[in-house]
N, C-alpha and C positions, 0 to 999 in steps of 0.2 A: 645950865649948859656951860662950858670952856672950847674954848677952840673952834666955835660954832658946831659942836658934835652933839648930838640927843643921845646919852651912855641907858642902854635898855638891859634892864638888869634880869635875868629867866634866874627864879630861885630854885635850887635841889630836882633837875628835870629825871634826876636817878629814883627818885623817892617821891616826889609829886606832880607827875604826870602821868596818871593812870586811864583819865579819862578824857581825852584828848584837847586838855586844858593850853597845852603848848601853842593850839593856834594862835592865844589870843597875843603872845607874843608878836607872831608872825604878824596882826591884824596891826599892832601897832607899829612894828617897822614898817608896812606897805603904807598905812595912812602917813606917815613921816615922810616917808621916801616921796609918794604923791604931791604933798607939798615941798619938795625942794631940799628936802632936811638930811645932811650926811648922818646915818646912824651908827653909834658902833654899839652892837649885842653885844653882850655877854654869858653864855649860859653856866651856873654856877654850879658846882657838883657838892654832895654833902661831905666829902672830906677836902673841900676849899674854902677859906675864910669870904665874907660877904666884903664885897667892896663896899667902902661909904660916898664913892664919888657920882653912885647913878642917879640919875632925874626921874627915872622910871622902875619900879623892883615888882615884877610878878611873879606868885606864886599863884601854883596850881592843887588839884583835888590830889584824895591818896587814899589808901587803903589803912586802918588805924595802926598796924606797925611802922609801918613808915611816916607817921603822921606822926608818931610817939617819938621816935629817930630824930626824926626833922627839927618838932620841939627842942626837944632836948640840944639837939646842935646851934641851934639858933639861939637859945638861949646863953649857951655857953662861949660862942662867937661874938655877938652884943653887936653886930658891924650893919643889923638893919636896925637896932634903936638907933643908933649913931645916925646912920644915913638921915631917917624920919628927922630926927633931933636939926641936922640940916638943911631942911625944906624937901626932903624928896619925896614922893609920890607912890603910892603902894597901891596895887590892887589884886586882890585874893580869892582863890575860889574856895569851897566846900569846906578839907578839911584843914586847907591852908587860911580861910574864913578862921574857922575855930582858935588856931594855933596864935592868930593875931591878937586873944580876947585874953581876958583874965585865967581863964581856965577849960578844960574840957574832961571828960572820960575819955581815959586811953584804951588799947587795946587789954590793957590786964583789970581792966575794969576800974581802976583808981581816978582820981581826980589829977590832973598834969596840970601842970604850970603854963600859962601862953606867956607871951610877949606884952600883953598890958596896952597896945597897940592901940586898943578897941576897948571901949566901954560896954563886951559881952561877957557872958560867961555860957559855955555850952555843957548842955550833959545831953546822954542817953535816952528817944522817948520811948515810950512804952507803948504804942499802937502799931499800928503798920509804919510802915517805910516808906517813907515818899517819894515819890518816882512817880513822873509827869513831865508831861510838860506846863511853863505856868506861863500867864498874862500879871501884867500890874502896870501899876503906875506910879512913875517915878515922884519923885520927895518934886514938888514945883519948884523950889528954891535953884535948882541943878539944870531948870531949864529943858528937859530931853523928853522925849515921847516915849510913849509905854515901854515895858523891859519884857522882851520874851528870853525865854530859856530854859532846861532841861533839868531837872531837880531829880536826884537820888543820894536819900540820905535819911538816918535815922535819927539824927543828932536832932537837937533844941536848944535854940539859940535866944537868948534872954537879953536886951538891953539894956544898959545901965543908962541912967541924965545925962550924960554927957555923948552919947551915940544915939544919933537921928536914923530912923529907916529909910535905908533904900529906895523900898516903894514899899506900894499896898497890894497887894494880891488882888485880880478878881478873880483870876480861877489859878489852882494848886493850894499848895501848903508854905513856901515857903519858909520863913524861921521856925513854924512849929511850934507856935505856942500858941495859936487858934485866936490871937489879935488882926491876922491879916500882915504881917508886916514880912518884907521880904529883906535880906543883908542888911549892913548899917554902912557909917561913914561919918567922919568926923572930917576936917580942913584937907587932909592929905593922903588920908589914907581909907581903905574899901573895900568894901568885903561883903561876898553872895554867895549862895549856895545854886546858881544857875550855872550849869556847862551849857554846852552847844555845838563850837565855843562860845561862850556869850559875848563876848566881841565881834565875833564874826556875825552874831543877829543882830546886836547891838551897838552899831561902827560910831556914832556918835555917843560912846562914852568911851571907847577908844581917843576919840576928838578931845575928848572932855580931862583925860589924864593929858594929852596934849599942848592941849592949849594952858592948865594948870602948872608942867613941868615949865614951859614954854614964858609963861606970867603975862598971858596974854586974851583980852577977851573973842578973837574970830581967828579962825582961819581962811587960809584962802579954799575955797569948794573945790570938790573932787566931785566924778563922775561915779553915783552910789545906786544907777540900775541895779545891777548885780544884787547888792546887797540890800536892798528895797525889795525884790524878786525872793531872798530867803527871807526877809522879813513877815511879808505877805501871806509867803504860805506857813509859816510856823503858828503866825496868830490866828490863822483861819482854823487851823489843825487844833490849836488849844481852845477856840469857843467851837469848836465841831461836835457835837451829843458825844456821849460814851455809848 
């Protein structure tokens, strides 16, 4: 932070906000703002360079042209390695998960390039399409309670030694490689294939980019009925029979 401002960075909202991923923006200026914290957004478009000065950089899910777009811009801007390179904080959804990793399948079927971000690499699976809702639990290291949130996607996300999971499945697919394992993350940077928004189920990993950008272990409590009341009912709805 500078000037005592929390700089919240929304990556390409033209190209990966397809699936209503933008809240989790929103989730994390309201839990900022909660605590006292002046925010200033950003929302970045694909034909605008990435700032390196934010504390916070979200990207969101896409549809695989856009995600190949996106790529491809990102790589050739270089202003989120830069940012990471400076301590800042990333968290990623779906296909913006992928684009973080060593590689993925594009829309023209080819192998694309990621950002190197993440010790994954994603390809193409071969069974159904996952689409659920999932239950897990989070890595204990991270401190947080189960992770609910909304999974559609075909992709298979592989871990490399150096990327820890997210969580563990107990019910969905998450990464899709039938280990149970759901997103990764390394010191700074995060990446899930959960929408929802999953911030908005999930408020305390919102807390948890927070207090990370922030270099601080607690914050001060907020009033989390609300979002305890969607928590509640998502996980009931995911251990509920088919």
């Amino acid at each position: 932070m500078s000037d005592n401002q929390l700089r919240v960075v929304w990556i390409y909202p033209d190209l990966l906000s397809t699936y209503g991923d933008q809240g989790n923006v929103l989730v994390v200026e309201r839990r900022a703002h909660q605590r006292g914290l002046d925010v200033a957004r950003l929302d970045v478009r694909s034909d605008q360079p990435i700032p390196t000065s934010g504390d916070i950089y979200l990207i969101g899910g896409g549809e695989d042209r856009p995600q190949r777009l996106a790529a491809e811009r990102l790589r050739r801007d270089g202003g989120l390695q830069r940012a990471v390179e400076n301590g800042a904080i990333v968290f990623s959804v779906c296909a913006g998960y992928q684009i973080l990793g060593h590689e993925f399948i594009n829309d023209l079927g080819q192998r694309e390039p990621g950002l190197g971000l993440l010790d994954v690499v994603s390809v193409r699976g071969e069974g159904e399409r996952c689409v659920g809702d999932v239950l897990g639990d989070v890595d204990p290291r991270l401190g947080l309670p189960p992770l609910t949130g909304f999974e559609n996607h075909q992709g298979v996300t592989h871990l490399g030694p150096t990327a820890r999971p997210l969580a563990q499945v107990r019910f969905g697919n998450g990464n899709g490689t039938g280990d149970g394992t759901e997103g990764a993350y390394n010191d700074t940077v995060f990446g899930t294939y959960m929408h929802g928004p999953v911030l908005a189920r999930n408020p305390l990993i919102a807390d948890l980019l927070l207090k990370l950008a922030l270099d601080v272990n607690a914050l001060p409590p907020t009033d989390d009925r609300w979002y305890e009341a969607l928590r509640d009912e998502r996980i009931a709805a995911a251990q509920a029979p088919a």
